[in-house]
N, C-alpha and C positions, 0 to 999 in steps of 0.2 A: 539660794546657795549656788555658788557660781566653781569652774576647775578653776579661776584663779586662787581662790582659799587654800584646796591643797598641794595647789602649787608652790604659795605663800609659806602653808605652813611647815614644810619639810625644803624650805629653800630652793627649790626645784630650778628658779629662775634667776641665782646670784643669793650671797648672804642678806635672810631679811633680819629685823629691826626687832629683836627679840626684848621685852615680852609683845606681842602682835595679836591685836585685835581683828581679825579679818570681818569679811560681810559689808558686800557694798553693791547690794541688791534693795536699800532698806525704804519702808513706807511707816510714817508715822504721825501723830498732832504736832503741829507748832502749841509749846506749853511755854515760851519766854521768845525776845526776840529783841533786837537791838534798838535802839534812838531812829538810827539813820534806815530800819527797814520800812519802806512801804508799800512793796507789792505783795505783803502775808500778814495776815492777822494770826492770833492768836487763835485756835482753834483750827484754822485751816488744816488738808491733811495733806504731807510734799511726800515727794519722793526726793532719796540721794543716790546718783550712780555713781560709776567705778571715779569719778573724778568729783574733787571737791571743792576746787581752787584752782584759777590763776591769777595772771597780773594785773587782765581785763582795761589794760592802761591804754589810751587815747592815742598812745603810735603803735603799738602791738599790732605790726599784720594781723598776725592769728589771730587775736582776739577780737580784733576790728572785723573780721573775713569771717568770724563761725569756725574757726578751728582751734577752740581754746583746747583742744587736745594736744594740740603741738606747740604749746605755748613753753618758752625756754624756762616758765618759772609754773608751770603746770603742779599741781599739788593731785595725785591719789586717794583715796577716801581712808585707805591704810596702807600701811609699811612705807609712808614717805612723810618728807617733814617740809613744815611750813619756814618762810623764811625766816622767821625770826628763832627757828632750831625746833620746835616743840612738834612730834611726832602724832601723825593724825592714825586715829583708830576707828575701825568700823563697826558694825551694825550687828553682831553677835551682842548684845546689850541689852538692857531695857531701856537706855538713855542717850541720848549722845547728843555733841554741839559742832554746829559746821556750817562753813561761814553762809549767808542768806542767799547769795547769789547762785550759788548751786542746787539752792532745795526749789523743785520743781512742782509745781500746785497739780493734785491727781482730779482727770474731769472725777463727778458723780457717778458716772457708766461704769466705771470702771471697781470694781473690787479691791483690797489691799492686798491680798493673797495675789490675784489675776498681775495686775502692774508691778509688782516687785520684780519678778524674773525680765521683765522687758527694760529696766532700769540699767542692766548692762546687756544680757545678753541678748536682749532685744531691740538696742541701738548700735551693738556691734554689728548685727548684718545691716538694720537699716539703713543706716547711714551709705554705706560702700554698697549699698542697691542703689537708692534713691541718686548718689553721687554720683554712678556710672551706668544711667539711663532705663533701669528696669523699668518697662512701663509697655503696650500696647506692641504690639510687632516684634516684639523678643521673647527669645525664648534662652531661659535663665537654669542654672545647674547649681545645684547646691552640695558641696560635698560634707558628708558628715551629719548624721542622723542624732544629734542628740539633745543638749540643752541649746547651746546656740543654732543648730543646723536646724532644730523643727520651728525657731522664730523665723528663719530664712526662709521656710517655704510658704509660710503664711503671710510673712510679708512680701514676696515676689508676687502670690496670687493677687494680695489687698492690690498691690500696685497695680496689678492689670498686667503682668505679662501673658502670653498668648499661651505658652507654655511653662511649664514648671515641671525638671525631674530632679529626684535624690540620687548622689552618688553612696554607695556604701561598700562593705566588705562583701555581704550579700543582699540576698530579699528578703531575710526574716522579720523586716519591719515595714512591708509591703504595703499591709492592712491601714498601721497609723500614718503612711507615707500620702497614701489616697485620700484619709481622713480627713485632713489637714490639707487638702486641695490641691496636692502635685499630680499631674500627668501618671507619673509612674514611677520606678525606682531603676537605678544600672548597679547591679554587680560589680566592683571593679574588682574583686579578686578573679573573677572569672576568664581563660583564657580568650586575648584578641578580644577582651569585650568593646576595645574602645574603636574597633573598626568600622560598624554599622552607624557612627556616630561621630565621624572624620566628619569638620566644618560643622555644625547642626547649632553650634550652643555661641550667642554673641555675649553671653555674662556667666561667669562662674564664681562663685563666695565660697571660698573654703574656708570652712571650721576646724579642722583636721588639724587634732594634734601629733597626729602621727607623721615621724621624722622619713617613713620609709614609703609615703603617699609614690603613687604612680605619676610624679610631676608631668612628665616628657606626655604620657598620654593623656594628659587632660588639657594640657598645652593643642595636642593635636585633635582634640574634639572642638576647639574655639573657630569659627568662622574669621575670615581674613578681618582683621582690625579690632577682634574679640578680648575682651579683660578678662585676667586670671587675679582674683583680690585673696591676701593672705590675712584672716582676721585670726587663726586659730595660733598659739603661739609655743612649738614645741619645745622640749626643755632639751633636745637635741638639735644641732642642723638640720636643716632642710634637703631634703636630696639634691643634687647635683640636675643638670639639664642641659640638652643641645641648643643652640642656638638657633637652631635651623627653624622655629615656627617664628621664632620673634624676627626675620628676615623675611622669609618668604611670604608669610603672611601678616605680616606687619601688627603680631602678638603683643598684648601690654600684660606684663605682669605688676600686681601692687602688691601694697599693702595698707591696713586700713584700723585707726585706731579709737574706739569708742564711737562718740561724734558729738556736735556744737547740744546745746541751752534747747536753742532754737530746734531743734531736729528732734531731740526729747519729748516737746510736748506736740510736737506735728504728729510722731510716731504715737504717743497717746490717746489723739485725738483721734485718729484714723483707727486704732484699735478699739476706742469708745463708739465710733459711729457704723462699723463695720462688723460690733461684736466681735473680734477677735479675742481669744483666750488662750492664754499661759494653759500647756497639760501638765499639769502638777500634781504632786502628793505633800499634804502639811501635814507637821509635827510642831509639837509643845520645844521651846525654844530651849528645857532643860534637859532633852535628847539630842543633842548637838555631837556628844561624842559617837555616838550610835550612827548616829544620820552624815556621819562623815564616812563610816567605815563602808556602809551601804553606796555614799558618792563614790570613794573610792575603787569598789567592786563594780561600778556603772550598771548601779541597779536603780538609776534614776530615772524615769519615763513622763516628764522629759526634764522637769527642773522639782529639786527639791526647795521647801517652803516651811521657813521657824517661823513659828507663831510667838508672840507673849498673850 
């Protein structure tokens, strides 16, 4: 279960496509499958993430480049419609059909429970780690402790950065912050906390859906030439910011959305070989209304998980 569902479901993000199937975390059997597919049998078991569709056509930058996320004919797993008009629905189901190109073959290593949460929110940090150098000699800041932010820190470690801290409200998640192999945790509600930590951080991934985040001083924790990636997507504006770090220090601010085919089952693969795991709690898939109220209340530690 991922916050875009109830962002989805209560419109949070523009009018959606009502009636709306959300759930586009999902792991299942290939039980039928097209003429023209043949990199999946029948029995195989794929994953589908937040994206289900593009154009995948022979001049498509994007699609030629590994950015079929920014692809102009890009298809959603739910609340968007394919071209030919008919509205795609997600993974809240026992069933569903989507086109073969998107369903991602899961290694053996890996659990279906474990790989479903990395299926979005596990390729939304990936991806804008991997893209903007997390690796050996960096030291990486993850703001936001939750469903995406605890893929962030496990994946910043897998990759080898040298260091790893959590950004958060406070410390009270100190414990699974270490667990999960960060350095340590920063306070940002806490007074001047960003002062002992001016220049220290060359990559920051914020998850943070919060519209009243401390921009300007996380901006001033980045070392000269350091990225600030925005994957968390609030249903408010963004704060406002000085320009003075993107000058003086020659600051890059992004944004960063899902990521390629290709980066999917890299990120799999590295979770299979590396033992990495999803922290989850599963439920029977006809406790949905229940296990939403609970997402809701962000009584999730760290992604919630429907079974059939």
């Amino acid at each position: 279960m991922c916050a875009s569902d109830l962002h989805t479901l209560r419109s949070g993000w523009g009018a959606s496509i009502y009636p709306v199937v959300v759930g586009h975390e999902i792991i299942g059997t290939v039980t039928r499958k097209g003429k023209n597919v043949t990199h999946l049998e029948v029995g195989d078991r794929v994953g589908v993430g937040a994206q289900c569709s593009s154009c995948l056509k022979p001049d498509c930058e994007e699609c030629q480049n590994e950015n079929e996320a920014y692809c102009t004919e890009c298809v959603f797993t739910y609340n968007s419609k394919f071209n030919d008009g008919s509205i795609s629905y997600g993974g809240y189901a026992l069933n569903g059909r989507y086109p073969a190109s998107f369903c991602i073959k899961i290694p053996d290593a890996l659990p279906s429970d474990i790989a479903a949460p990395m299926m979005c929110g596990g390729i939304t940090v990936y991806s804008p780690l991997k893209r903007n150098g997390c690796g050996p000699g960096k030291t990486v800041g993850i703001v936001g402790v939750g469903g995406l932010g605890h893929f962030g820190l496990l994946f910043a470690k897998a990759l080898g950065a040298d260091k790893v801290y959590a950004f958060s409200r406070s410390k009270a998640k100190e414990t699974d912050v270490i667990a999960m192999g960060a350095n340590g945790i920063i306070a940002a509600n806490e007074e001047d906390w960003e002062k002992p930590w001016t220049r220290k951080f060359d990559l920051i991934v914020s998850t943070s859906n919060d519209p009243s985040m401390p921009l300007d001083k996380y901006l001033n924790t980045l070392k000269p030439t350091g990225r600030f990636v925005q994957v968390g997507i609030p249903e408010a504006p963004l704060p406002t910011f000085s320009y003075g770090p993107l000058v003086s220090k020659n600051v890059h601010v992004l944004g960063s959305c899902l990521g390629s085919r290709a980066e999917i089952s890299e990120m799999l693969a590295l979770a299979a070989t590396n033992g990495i795991k999803s922290w989850i709690t599963t439920y029977p898939m006809d406790e949905v209304n229940e296990v939403l109220k609970l997402m809701e209340a962000n009584k999730a530690r760290y992604r919630f998980v429907l079974c059939n």
